[in-house]
N, C-alpha and C positions, 0 to 999 in steps of 0.2 A: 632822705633827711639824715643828719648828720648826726649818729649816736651820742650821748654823754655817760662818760662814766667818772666816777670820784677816786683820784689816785692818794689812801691814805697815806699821807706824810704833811709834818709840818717845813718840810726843807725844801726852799726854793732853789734850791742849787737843782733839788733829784726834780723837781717839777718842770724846771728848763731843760733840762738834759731830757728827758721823758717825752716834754709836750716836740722837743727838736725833733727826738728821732721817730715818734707817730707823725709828725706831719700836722694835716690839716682833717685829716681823714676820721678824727673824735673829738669833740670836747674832753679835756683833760680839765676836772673840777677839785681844788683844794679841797683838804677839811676849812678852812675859814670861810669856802666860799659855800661851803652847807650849814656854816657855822656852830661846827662843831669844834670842842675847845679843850676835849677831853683827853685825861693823860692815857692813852692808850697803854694795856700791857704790854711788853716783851718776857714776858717770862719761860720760851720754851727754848730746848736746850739744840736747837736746829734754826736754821733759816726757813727752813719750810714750816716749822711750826709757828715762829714769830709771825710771818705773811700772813699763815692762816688766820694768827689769833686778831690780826689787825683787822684782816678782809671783814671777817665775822665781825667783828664788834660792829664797826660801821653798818653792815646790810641789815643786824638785826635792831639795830637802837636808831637809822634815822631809814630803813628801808631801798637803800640805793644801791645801787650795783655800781663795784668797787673794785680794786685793785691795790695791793698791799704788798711792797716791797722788803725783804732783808736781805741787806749786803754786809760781808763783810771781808776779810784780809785775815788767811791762811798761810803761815811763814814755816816752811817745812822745820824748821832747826830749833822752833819754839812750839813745837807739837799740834800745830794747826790753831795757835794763837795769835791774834788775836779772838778769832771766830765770829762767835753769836757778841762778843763783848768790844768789837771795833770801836764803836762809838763810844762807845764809856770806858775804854781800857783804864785812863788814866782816874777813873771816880769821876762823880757828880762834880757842877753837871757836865756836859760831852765839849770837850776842847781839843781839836784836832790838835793843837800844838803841842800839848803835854800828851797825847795820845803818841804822838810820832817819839820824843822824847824817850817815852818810857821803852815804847820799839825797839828804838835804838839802842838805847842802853842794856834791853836786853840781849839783844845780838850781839851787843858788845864787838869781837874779832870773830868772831864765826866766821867761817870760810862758805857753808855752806847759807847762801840766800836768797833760796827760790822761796820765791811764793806764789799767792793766787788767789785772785779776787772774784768771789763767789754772789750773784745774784739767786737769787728766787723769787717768784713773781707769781702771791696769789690770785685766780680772779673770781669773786664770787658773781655769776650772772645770774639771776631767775633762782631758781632751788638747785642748780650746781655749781661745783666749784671747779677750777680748773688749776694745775701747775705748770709752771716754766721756767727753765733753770739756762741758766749760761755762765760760762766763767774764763779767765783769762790767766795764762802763766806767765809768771816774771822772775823779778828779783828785786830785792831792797835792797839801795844802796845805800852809803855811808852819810852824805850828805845830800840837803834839799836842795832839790832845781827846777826851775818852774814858779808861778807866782798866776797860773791860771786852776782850774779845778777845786778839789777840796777835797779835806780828808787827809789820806795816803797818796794822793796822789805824786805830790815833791820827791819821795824816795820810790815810787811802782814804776821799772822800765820792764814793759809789757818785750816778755820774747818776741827775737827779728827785729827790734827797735836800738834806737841810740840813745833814746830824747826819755822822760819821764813822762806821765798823763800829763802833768802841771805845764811842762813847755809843747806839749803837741798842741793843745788849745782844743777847746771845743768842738769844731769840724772833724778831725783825725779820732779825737775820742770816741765821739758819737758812733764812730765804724767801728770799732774794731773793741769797744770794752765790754768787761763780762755785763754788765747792765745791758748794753745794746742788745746784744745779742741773745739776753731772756727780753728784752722789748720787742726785737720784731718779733721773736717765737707769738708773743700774746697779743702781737700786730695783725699777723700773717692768719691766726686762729679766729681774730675778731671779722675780717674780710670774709672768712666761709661761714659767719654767719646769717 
């Protein structure tokens, strides 16, 4: 029988990218499809504590066993800024477009623009919890290219690449980005059970 478990987010972008690279192999369940509607915290100062505080809230307030994502964009030359505040760099509420803006204008001419995109992937099952981490190194570039993805995607070309996330397109991403790669970890870990 085919497990279900509830991926806390409200973003259909990470629930397609998610539900693509599990497969067939779980039920991948919304908060709207538990119907829950609540503004979940982020308040901890790590990816891993955000996950955690997500995982939790959901297992303990509707009892389902869950999985709670934080991503975000480490840009070596702005001191691992964006980080925990990706999504909301630019203020309430989250607009990727003034998020890349403000980016940009921070980096300004900086020569130096590696960065790196950081998954953690909490999963609370039963009375445990579990972590999984993946990430990817790149650089930002000057201008957007691409018009698939979302987020950072337009300015992240992933080291050994030419192309940005936003013109690999969904298929290419799905391999090789730092989400992918904390997904199969919590793929790979749900199969041994």
């Amino acid at each position: 029988m085919k497990g279900k478990l509830v991926f806390v987010t409200n973003n259909k972008h990470k629930l397609e990218e998610i539900s693509a690279i599990v497969g067939d192999k779980i039920e991948i369940l919304s908060l709207s499809d538990i119907d829950c509607h609540d503004d979940i915290p982020e308040t901890a100062d790590t990816f891993e504590g955000n996950a955690l505080l997500k995982a939790r809230y959901v297992k303990e307030r509707y009892g389902y066993d869950c999985f709670a994502d934080d991503t975000g964009l480490q840009v070596e030359a702005l001191d691992g800024a964006p980080g925990v505040y990706s999504a909301r760099y630019a203020g309430e509420p989250s607009n990727s477009e003034k998020n890349i803006d403000k980016l940009l204008a921070n980096l300004g001419n900086k020569e130096n623009r590696k960065a790196r995109f950081v998954t953690c992937i909490a999963l609370v099952k039963g009375n445990h919890e579990h972590i999984f981490h993946g990430e990817i190194a790149g650089k930002i570039i000057c201008e957007r290219r691409g018009s698939a993805g979302f987020g950072y995607d337009s300015i992240f070309v992933p080291d050994g690449y030419e192309e940005t996330f936003a013109q690999m397109g969904e298929g290419q991403k799905n391999k090789i980005s730092h989400r992918a790669k904390a997904v199969k970890k919590l793929s790979e870990f749900l199969n041994t059970l």
